[in-house]
DSSP file (Angstrom, degrees, kcal/mol; ACC not computed):
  #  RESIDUE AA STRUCTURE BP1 BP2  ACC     N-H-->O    O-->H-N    N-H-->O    O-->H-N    TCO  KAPPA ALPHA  PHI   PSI    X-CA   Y-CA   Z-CA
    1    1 A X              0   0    0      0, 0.0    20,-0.3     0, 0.0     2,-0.1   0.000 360.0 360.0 360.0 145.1   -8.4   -4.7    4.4
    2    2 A X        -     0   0    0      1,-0.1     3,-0.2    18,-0.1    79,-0.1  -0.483 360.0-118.5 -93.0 170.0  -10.3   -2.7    7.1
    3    3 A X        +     0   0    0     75,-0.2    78,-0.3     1,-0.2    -1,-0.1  -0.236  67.3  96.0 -88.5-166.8   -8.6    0.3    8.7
    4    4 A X  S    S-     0   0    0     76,-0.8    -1,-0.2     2,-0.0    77,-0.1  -0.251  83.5 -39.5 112.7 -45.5   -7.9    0.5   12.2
    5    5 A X        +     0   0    0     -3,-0.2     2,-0.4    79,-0.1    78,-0.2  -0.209  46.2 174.5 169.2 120.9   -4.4   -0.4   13.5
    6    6 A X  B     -a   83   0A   0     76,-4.1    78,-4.2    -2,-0.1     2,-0.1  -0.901  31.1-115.2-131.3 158.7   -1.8   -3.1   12.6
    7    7 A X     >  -     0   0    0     -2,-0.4     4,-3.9    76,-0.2     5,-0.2  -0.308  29.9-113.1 -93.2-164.6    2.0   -3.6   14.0
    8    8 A X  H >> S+     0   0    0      2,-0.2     3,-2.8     1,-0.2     4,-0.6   0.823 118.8  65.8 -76.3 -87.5    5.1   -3.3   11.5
    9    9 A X  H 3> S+     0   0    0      1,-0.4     4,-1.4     2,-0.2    -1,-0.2   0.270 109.2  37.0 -10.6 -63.6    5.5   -7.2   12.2
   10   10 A X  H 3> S+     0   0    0      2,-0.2     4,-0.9     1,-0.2    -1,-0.4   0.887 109.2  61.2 -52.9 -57.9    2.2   -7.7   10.5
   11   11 A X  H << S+     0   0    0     -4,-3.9     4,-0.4    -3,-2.8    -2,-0.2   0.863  99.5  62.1 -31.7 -47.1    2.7   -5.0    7.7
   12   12 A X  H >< S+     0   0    0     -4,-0.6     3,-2.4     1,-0.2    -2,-0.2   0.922  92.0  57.1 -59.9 -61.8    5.7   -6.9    6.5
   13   13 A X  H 3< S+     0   0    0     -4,-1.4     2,-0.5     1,-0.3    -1,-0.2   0.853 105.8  57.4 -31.7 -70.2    4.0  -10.0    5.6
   14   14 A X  T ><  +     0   0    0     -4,-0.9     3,-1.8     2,-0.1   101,-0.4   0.263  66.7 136.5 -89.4  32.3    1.9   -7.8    3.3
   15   15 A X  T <  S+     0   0    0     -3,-2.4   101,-0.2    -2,-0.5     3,-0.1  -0.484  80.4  20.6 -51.8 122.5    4.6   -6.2    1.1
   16   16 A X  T 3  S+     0   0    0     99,-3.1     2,-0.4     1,-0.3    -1,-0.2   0.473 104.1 105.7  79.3  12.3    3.2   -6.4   -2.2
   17   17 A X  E <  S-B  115   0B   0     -3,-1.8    98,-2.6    98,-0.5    -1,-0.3  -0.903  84.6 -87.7-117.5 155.5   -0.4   -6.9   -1.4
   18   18 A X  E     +B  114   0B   0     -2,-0.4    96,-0.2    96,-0.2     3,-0.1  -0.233  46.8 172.2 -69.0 127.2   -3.2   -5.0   -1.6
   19   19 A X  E     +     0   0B   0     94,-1.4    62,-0.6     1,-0.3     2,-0.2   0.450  64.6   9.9-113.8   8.5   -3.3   -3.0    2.1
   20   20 A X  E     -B  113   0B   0     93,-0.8    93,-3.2    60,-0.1    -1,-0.3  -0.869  45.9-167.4 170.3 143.4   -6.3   -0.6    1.4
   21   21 A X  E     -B  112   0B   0     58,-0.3    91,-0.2   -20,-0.3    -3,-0.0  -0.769  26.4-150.2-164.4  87.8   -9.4    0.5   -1.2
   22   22 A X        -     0   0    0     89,-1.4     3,-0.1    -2,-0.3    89,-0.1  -0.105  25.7 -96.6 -72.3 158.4  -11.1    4.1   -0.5
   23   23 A X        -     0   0    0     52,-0.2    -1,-0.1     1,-0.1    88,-0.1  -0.581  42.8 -89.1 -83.6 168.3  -14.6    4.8   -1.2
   24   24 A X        -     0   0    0     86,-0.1     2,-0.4    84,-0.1    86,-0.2   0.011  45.6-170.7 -72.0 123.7  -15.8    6.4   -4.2
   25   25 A X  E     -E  109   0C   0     84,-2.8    84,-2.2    -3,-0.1     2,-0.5  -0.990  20.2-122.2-131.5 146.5  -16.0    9.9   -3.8
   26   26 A X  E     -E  108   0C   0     -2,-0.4     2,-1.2    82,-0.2    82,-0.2  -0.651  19.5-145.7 -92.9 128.1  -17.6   12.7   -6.3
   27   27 A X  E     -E  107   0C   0     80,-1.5    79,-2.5    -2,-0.5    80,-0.7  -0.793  24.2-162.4-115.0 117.7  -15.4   15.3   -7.6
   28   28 A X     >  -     0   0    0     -2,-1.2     4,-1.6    77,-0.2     5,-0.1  -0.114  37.3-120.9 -82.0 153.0  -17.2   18.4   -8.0
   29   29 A X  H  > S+     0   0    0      2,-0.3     4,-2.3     1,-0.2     5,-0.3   0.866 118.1  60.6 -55.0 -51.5  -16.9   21.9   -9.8
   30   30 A X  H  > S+     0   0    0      1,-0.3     4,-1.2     2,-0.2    -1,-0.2   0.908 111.5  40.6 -71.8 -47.0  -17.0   23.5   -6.0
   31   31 A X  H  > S+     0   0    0      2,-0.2     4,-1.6     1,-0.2    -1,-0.3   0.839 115.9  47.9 -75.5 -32.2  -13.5   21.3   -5.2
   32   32 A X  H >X S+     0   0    0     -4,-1.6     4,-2.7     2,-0.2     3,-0.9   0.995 111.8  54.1 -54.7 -61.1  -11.9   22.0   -8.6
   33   33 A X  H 3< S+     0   0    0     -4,-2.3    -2,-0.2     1,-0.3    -1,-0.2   0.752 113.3  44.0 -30.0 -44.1  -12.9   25.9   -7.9
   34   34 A X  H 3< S+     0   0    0     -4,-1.2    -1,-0.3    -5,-0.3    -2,-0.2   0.695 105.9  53.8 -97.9 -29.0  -11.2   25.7   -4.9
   35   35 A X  H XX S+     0   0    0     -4,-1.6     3,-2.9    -3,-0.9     4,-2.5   0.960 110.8  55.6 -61.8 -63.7   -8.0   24.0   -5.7
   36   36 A X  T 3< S+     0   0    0     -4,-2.7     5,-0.5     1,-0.3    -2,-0.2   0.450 104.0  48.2 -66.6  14.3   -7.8   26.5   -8.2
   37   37 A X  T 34 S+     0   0    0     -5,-0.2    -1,-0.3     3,-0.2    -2,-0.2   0.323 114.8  44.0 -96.1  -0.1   -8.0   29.4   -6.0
   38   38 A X  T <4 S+     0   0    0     -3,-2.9    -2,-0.2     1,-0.1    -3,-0.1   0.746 125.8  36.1-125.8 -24.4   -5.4   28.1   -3.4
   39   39 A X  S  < S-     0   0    0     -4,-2.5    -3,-0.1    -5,-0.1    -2,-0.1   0.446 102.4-125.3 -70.0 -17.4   -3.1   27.1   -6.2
   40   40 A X        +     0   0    0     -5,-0.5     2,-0.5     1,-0.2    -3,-0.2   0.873  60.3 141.9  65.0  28.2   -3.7   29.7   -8.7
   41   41 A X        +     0   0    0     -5,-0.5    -1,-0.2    -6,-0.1    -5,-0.1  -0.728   5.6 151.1 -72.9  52.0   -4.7   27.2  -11.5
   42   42 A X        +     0   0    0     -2,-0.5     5,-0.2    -3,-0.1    -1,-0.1   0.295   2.8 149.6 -79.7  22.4   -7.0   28.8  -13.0
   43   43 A X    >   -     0   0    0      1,-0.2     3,-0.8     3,-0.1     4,-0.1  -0.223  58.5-117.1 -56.4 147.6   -6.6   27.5  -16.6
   44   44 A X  T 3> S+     0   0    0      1,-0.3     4,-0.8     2,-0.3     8,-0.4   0.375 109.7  70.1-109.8  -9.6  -10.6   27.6  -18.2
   45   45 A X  T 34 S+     0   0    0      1,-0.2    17,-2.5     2,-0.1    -1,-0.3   0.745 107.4  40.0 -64.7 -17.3  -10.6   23.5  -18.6
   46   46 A X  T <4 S+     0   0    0     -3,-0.8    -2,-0.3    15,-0.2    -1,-0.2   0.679 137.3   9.2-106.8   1.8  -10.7   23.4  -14.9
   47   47 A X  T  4 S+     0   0    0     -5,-0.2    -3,-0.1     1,-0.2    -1,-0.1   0.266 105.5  74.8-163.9  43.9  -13.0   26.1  -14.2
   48   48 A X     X  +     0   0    0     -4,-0.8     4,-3.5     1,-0.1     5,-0.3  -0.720  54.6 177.7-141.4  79.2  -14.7   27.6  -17.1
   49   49 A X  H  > S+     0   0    0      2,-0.2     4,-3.1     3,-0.1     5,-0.4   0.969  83.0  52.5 -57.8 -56.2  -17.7   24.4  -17.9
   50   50 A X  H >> S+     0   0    0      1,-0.2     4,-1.6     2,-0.2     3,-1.2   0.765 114.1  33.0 -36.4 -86.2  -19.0   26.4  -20.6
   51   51 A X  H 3> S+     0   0    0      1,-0.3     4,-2.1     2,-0.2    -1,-0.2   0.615 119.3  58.8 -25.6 -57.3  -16.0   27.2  -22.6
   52   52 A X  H 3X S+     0   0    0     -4,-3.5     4,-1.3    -8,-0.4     7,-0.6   0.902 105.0  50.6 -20.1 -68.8  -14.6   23.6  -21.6
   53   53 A X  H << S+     0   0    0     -4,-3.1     3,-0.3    -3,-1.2    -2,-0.2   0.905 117.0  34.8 -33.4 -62.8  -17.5   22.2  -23.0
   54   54 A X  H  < S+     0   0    0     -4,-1.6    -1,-0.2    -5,-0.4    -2,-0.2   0.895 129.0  37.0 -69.5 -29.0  -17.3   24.0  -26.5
   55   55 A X  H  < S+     0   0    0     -4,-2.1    -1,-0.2    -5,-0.2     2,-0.2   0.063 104.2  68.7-116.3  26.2  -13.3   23.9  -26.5
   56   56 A X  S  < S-     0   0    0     -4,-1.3     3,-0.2    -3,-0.3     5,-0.0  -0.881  73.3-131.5-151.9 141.3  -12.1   20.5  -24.9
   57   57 A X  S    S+     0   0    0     -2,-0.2    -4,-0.1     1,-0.1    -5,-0.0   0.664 104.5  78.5 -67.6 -14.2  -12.4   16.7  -26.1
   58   58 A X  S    S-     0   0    0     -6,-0.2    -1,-0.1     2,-0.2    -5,-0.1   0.935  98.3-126.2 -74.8 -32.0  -13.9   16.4  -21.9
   59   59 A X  S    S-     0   0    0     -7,-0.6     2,-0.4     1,-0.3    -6,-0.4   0.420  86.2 -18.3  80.0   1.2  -17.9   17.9  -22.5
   60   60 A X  S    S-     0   0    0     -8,-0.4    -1,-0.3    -7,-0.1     2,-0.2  -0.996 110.0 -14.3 159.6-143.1  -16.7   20.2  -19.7
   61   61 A X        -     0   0    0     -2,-0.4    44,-3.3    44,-0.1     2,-0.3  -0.465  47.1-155.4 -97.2 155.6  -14.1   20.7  -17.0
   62   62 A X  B     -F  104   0D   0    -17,-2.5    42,-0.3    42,-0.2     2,-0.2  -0.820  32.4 -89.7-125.5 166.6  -11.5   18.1  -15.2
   63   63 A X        -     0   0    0     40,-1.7    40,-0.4    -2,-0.3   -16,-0.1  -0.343  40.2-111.8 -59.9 134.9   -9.9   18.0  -12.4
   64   64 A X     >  -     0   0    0     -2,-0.2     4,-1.9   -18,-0.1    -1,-0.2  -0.339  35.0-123.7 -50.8 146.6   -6.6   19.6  -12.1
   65   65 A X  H >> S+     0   0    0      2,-0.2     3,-1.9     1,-0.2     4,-1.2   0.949 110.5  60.6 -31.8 -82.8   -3.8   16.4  -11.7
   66   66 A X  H 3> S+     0   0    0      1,-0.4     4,-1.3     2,-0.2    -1,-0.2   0.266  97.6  59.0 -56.4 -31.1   -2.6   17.7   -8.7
   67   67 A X  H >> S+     0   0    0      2,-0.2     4,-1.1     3,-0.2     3,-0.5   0.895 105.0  45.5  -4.7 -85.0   -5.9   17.4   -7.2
   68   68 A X  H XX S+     0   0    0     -4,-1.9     3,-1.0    -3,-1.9     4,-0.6   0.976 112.6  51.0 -47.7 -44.5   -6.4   13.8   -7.6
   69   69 A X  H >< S+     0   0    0     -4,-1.2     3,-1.2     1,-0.2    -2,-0.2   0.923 110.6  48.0 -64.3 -29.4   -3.2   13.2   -6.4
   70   70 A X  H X< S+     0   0    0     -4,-1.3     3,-1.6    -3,-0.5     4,-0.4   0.612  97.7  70.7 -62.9 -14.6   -3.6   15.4   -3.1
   71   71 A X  H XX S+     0   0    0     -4,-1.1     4,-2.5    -3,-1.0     3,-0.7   0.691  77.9  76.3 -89.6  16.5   -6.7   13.9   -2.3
   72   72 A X  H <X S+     0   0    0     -3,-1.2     4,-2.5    -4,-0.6    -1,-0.2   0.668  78.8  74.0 -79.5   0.7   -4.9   10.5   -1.4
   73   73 A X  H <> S+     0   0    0     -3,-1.6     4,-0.5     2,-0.2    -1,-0.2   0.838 113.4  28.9 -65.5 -23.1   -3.8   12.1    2.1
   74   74 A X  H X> S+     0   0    0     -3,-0.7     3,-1.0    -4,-0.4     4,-0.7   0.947 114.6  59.6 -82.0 -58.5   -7.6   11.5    2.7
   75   75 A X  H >X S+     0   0    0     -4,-2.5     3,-2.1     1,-0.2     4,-1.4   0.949 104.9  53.7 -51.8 -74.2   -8.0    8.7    0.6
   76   76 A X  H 3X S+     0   0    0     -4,-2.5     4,-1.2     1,-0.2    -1,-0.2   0.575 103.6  51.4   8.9 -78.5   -5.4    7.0    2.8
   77   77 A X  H << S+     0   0    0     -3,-1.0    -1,-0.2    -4,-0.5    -2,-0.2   0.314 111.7  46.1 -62.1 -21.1   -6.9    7.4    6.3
   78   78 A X  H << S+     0   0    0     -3,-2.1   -75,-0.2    -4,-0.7    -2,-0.2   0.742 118.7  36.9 -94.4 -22.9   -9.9    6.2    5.5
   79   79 A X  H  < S+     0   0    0     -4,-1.4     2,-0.4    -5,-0.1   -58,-0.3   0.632 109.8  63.6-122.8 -29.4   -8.8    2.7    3.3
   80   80 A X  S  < S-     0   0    0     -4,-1.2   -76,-0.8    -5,-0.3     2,-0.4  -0.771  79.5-116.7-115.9 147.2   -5.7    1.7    5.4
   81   81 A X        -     0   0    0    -62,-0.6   -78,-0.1    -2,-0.4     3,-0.1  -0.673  34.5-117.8 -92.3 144.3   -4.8    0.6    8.8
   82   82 A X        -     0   0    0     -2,-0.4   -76,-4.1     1,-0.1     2,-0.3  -0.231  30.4-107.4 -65.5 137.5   -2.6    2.8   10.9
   83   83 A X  B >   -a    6   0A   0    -78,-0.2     3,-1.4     2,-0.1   -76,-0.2  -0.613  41.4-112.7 -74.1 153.3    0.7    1.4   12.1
   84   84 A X  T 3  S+     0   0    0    -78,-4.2     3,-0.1    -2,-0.3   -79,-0.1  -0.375 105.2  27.7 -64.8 165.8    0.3    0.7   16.0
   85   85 A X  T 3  S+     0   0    0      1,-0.2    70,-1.6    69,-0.1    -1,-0.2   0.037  95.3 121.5  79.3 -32.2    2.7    3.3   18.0
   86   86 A X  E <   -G  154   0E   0     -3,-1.4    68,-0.2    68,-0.2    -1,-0.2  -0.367  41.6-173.2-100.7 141.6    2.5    6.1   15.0
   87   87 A X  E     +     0   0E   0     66,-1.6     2,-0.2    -2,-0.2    -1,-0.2   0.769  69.7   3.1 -76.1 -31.8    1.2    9.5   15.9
   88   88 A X  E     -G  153   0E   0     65,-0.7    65,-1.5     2,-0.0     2,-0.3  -0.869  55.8-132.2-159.9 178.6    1.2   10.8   12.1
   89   89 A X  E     -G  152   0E   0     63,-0.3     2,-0.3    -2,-0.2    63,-0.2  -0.862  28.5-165.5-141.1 154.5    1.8    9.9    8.6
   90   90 A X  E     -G  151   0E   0     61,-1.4    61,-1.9    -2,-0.3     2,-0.2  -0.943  27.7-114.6-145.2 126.3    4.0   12.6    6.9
   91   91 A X  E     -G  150   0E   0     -2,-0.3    59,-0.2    59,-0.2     3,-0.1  -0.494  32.0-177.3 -55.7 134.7    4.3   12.6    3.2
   92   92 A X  E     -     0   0E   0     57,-2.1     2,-0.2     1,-0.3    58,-0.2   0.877  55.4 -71.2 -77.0 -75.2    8.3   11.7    2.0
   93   93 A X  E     -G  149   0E   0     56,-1.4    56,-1.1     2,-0.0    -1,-0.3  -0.895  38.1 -99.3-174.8-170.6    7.9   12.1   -1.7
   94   94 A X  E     -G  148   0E   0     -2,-0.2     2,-0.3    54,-0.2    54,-0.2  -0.782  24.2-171.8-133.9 166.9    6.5   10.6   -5.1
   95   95 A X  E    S+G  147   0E   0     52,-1.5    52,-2.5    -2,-0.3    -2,-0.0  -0.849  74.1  13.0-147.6 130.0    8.6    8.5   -7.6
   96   96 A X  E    S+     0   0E   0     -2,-0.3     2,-0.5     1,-0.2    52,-0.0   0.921  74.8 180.0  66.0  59.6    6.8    7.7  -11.1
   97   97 A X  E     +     0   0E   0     49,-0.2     2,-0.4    -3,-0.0    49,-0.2  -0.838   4.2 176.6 -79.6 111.2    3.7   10.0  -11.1
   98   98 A X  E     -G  145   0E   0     47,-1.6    47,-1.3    -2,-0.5     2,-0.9  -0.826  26.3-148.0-135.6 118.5    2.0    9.5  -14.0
   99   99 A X  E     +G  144   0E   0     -2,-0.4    45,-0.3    45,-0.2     3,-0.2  -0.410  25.1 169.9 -37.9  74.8   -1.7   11.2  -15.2
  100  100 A X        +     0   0    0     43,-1.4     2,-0.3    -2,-0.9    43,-0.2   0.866  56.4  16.4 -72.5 -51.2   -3.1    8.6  -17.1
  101  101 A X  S    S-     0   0    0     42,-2.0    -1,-0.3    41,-0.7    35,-0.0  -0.791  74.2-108.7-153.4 128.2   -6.6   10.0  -17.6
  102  102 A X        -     0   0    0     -2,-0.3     2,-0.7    -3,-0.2   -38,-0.1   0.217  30.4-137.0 -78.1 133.8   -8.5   13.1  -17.3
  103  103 A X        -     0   0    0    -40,-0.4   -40,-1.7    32,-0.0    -1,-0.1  -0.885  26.2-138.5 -93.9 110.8  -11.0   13.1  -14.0
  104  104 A X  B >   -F   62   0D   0     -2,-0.7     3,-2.3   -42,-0.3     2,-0.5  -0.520  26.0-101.4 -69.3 136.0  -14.2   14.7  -15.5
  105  105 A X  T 3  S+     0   0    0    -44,-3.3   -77,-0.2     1,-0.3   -44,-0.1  -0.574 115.2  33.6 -89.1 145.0  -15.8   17.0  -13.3
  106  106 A X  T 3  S+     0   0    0    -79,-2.5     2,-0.4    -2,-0.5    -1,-0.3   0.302  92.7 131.6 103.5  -3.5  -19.1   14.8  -11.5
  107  107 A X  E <   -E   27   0C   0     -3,-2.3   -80,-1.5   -80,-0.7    -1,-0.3  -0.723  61.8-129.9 -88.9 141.3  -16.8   11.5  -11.7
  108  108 A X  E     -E   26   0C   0     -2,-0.4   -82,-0.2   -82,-0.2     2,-0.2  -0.625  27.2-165.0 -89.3 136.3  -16.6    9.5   -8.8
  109  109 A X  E     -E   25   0C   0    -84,-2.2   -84,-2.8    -2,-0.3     2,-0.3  -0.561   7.5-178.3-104.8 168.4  -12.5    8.5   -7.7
  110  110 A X  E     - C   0 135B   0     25,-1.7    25,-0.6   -86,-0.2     2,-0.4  -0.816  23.7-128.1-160.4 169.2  -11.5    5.9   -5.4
  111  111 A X  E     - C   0 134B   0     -2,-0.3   -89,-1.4    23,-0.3     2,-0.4  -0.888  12.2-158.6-121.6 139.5   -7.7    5.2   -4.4
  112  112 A X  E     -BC  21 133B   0     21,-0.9    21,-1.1    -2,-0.4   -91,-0.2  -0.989  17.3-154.5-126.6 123.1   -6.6    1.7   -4.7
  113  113 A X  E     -B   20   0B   0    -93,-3.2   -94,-1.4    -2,-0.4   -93,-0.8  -0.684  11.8-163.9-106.6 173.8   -3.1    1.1   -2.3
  114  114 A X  E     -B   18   0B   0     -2,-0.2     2,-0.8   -96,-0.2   -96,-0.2  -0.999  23.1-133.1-142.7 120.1   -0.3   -1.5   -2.7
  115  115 A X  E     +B   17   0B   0    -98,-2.6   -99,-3.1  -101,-0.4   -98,-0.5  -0.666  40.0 169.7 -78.7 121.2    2.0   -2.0    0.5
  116  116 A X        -     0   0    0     13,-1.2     2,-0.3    -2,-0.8    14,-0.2   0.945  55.6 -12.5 -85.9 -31.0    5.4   -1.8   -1.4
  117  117 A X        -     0   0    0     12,-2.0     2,-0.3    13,-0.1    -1,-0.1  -0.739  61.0-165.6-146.3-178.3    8.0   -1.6    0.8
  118  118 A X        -     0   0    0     -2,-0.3     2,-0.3    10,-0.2    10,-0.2  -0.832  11.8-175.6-169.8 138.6    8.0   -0.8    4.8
  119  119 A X  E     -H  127   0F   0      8,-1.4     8,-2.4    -2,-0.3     2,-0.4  -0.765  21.7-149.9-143.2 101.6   11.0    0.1    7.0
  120  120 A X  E     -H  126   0F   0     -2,-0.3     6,-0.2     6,-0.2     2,-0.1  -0.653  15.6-165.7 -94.1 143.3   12.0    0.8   10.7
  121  121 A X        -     0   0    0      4,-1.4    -1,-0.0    -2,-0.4    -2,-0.0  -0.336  36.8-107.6 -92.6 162.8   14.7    3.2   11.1
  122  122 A X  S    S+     0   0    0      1,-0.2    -1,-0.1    -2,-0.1    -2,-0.0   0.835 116.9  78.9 -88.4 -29.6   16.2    3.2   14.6
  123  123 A X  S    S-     0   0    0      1,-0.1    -1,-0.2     2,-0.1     3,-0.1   0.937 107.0-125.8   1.9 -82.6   14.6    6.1   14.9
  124  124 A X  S    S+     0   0    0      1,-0.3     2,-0.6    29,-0.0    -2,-0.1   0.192  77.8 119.2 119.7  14.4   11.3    4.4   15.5
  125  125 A X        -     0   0    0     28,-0.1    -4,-1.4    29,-0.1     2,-1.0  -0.674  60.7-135.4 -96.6 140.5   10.1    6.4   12.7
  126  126 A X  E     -H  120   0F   0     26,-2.2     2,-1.4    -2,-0.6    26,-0.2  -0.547   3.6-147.6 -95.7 128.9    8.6    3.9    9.4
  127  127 A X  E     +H  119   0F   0     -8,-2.4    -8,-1.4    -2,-1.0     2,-0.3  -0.734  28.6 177.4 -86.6 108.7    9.2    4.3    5.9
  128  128 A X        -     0   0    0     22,-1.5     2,-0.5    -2,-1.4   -10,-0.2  -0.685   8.4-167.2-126.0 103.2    6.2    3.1    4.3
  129  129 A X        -     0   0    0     -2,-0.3   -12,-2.0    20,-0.1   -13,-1.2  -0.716   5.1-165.7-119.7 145.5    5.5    3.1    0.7
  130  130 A X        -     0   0    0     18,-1.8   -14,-0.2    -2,-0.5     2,-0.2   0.414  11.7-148.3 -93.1-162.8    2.6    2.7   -1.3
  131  131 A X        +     0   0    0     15,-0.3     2,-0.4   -19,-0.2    16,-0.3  -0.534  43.1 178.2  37.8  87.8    2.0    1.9   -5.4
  132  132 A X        -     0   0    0     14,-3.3     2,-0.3   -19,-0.2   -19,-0.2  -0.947  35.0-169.5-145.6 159.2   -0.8    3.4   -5.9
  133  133 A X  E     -C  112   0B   0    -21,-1.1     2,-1.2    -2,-0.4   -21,-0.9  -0.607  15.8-143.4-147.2 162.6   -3.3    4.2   -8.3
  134  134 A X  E     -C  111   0B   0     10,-0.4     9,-3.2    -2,-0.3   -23,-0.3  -0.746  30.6-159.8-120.3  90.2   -6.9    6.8   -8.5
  135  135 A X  E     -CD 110 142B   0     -2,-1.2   -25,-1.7   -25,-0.6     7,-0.1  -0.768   9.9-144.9 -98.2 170.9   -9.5    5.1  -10.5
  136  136 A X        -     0   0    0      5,-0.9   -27,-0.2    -2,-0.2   -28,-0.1  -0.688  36.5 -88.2-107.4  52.8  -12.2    6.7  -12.1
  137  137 A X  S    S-     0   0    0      1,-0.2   -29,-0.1   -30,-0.1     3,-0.1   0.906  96.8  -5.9  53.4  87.8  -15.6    4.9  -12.4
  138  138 A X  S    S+     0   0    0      1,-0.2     2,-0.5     2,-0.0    -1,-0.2   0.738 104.2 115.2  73.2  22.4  -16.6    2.7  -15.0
  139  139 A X        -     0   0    0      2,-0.2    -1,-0.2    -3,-0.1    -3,-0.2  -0.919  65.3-138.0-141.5-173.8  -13.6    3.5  -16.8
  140  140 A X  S    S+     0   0    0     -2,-0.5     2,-0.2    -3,-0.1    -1,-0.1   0.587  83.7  61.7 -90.1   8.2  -10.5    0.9  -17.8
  141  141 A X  S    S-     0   0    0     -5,-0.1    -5,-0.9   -40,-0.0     2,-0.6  -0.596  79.4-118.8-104.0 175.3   -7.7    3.5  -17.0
  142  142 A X  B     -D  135   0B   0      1,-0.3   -41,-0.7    -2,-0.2   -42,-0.2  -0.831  13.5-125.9-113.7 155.0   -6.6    5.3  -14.0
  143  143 A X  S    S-     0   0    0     -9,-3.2   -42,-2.0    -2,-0.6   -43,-1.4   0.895  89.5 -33.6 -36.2 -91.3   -6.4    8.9  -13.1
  144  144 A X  E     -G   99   0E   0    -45,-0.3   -10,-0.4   -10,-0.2   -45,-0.2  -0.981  54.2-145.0-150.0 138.5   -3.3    8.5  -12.4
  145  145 A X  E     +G   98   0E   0    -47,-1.3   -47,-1.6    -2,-0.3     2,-0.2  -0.212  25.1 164.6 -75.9 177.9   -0.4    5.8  -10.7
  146  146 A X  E     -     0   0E   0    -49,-0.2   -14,-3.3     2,-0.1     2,-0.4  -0.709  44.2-122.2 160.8 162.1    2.9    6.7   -8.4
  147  147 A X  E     -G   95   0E   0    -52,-2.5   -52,-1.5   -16,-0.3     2,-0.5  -0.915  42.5-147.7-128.8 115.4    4.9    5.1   -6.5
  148  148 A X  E     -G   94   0E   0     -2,-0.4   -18,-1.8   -54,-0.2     2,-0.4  -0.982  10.1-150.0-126.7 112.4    4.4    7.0   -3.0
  149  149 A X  E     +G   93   0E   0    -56,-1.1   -57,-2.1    -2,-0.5   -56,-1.4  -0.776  23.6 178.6-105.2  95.4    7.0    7.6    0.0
  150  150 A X  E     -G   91   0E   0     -2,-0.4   -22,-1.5   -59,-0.2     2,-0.4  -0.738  17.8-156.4 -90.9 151.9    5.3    7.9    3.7
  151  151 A X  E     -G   90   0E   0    -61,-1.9   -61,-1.4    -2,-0.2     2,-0.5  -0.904   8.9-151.6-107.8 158.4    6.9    8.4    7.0
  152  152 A X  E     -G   89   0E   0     -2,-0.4   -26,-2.2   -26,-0.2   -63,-0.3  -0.974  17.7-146.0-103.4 128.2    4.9    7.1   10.2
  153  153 A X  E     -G   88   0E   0    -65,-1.5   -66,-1.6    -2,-0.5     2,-0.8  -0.539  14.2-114.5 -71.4 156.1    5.8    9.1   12.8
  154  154 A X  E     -G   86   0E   0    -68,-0.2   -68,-0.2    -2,-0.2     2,-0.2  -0.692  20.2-122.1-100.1 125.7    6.0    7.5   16.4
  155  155 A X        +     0   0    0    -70,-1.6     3,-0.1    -2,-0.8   -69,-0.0  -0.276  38.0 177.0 -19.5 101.3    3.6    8.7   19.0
  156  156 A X        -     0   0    0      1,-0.5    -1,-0.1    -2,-0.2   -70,-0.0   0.026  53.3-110.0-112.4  32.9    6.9    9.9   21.9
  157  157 A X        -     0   0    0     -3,-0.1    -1,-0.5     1,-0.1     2,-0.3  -0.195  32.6 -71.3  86.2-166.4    4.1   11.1   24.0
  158  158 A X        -     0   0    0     -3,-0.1    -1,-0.1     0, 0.0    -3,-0.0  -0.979  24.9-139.8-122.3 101.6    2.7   14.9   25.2
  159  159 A X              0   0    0     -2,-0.3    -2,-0.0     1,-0.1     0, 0.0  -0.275 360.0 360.0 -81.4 136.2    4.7   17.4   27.8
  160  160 A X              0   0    0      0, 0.0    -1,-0.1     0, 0.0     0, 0.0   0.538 360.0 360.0-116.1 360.0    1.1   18.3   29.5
C-alpha cells in the first residue's frame, strides 16, 4: 500500500490486511552507539565489536531490542497512509513483544505492518493497532513481532 492519506471508512475494510512495508534500512555501529548513550545500555555486545566478536555467537555487535522496536515510529510514517483529519500518531502501548532474533550490526531491517483493529472514539481521536513485525534480510526469522497500540490524534485546528 502507498502512504499518503486514507479515511477510517476505508481503513476498516482492511482490518487484517497488510496496510504498509518500510524500506530496508542499514543499522549501523554509529545508531547502536547512540542508543546506548541516551539509554545507558552500554553492555559490550552492543558496543564493544572487538570483544563482541571474540566473546558472542553474533561475529560482532547487535542491535539493542529496544532499538529495533523504536525505530518503527519512523518505520511507520514512511510505509503507511495517514488517517485523513489526524494531526499526530501517539504511541498507546505494546501487547506481545517478542525478540525473535538478534539484528547484527550492518543488517538491513524493514517493518512489515498488519492493520489489526481500528476504532473511533467520540472523541474523534482513532485507536489504531498494528501486528507487526522487523525483518532482517535474507533471514527466515524476525527481529522481533508485537502487537502495537496507536492513537491518531485529530487535527482541532491552530489558535494563530
Amino acid at each position: 500500500m502507498s502512504t499518503g492519506t486514507i479515511s477510517i471508512e476505508e481503513a476498516e475494510k482492511l482490518v487484517g490486511q497488510e496496510v504498509g512495508l518500510s524500506n530496508w534500512r542499514v543499522v549501523t555501529q554509529e545508531m547502536i552507539d547512540q542508543f546506548a548513550a541516551a539509554t545507558d545500555d552500554h553492555q559490550f555486545i552492543h558496543t564493544d565489536p572487538e570483544r563482541a566478536a571474540r566473546e558472542t555467537p553474533y561475529g560482532g555487535t547487535i542491535a539493542h531490542g529496544f532499538l529495533s522496536l523504536s525505530l518503527l515510529s519512523t518505520m511507520v510514517f514512511e510505509a503507511v497512509p495517514r488517517l485523513e483529519g489526524s494531526a499526530m500518531g501517539v504511541n498507546f502501548g505494546f501487547e506481545r513483544i517478542r525478540f525473535l532474533a538478534p539484528v547484527r550490526c550492518g543488517a538491513r531491517i524493514r517493518a512489515r505492518f498488519v492493520l489489526a483493529a481500528i476504532k473511533l472514539r467520540p472523541s474523534g481521536i482513532a485507536e489504531v493497532n498494528y501486528d507487526v513485525s522487523v525483518e532482517i534480510e535474507n533471514s527466515l526469522k524476525p527481529a522481533l513481532t508485537a502487537h502495537w497500540l496507536t492513537l491518531a490524534m485529530p487535527d482541532r485546528g491552530r489558535d494563530e
